[in-house]
C-alpha positions, 0 to 999 in steps of 0.5 A: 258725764251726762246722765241717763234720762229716765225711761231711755237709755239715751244721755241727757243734760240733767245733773244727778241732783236736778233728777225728779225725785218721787216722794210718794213712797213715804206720804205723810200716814203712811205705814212709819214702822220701825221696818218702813223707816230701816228700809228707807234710810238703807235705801237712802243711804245706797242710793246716795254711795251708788252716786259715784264719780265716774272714771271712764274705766268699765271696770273700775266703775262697775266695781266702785257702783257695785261695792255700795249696791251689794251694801244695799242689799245686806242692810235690807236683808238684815232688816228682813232679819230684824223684823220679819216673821216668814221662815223662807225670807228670813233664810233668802235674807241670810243667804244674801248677806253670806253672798254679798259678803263675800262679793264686797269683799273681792270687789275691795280686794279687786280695787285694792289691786287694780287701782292706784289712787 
C-alpha cells in the first residue's frame, strides 16, 4: 500500500523505510537528560509498533495503529511522572495513563473478538 506523502493527504511511491527522517531534535549537545532520552526511546519505540501491516479492514487497522499509539502515550505520561515537578501535569500524566489503560484494553478485548488470525 503506498504511503502518504508528507504534507498531502495524497498517496506516494515512498516506502515506510525510504521516509526522510528529521534528525535534528537530538543534535550532538543537546539537552541528554535522563527525561530527553526517556522521551526518545517512547517516541521511538511507538513510532516503530505504529508501523503496522495494513489489512484493508478500517476497523481492524485503526485499532491495531491505536493500540501502540495509546502505548505511546502512557510511556511519556509515565516519564512526566519520573520527572516532572508541575503538580497539573503530573495529574493530566495520571489521568492519561488511567484512560489509555482502559482504551488498550477494549482495543485488545475488541481484536481478540473480532479478529481471527
Amino acid at each position: 500500500m503506498p504511503m502518504m506523502q508528507p504534507g498531502t493527504m495524497q498517496p506516494g511511491s515512498m516506502s515506510h523505510d525510504a521516509m526522510p527522517m528529521d534528525h535534528s531534535a537530538h543534535m550532538p549537545g543537546a539537552d541528554d537528560s535522563a527525561s530527553t532520552r526517556a522521551f526518545e526511546e517512547a517516541g521511538a519505540r511507538m513510532h516503530k509498533d505504529m508501523a503496522i501491516q495494513y489489512s484493508g479492514n478500517t476497523d481492524v487497522d485503526f485499532v491495531r495503529g491505536m493500540i501502540p499509539h495509546h502505548m505511546g502515550a502512557v510511556d511519556m505520561a509515565r516519564v512526566e511522572l519520573q520527572f516532572g515537578k508541575d503538580p497539573e501535569l503530573r495529574k493530566l500524566a495520571e489521568d492519561i495513563i488511567e484512560a489509555q489503560d482502559k482504551e488498550i484494553a477494549f482495543m485488545k478485548a475488541w481484536l481478540a473478538k473480532n479478529v481471527k488470525e
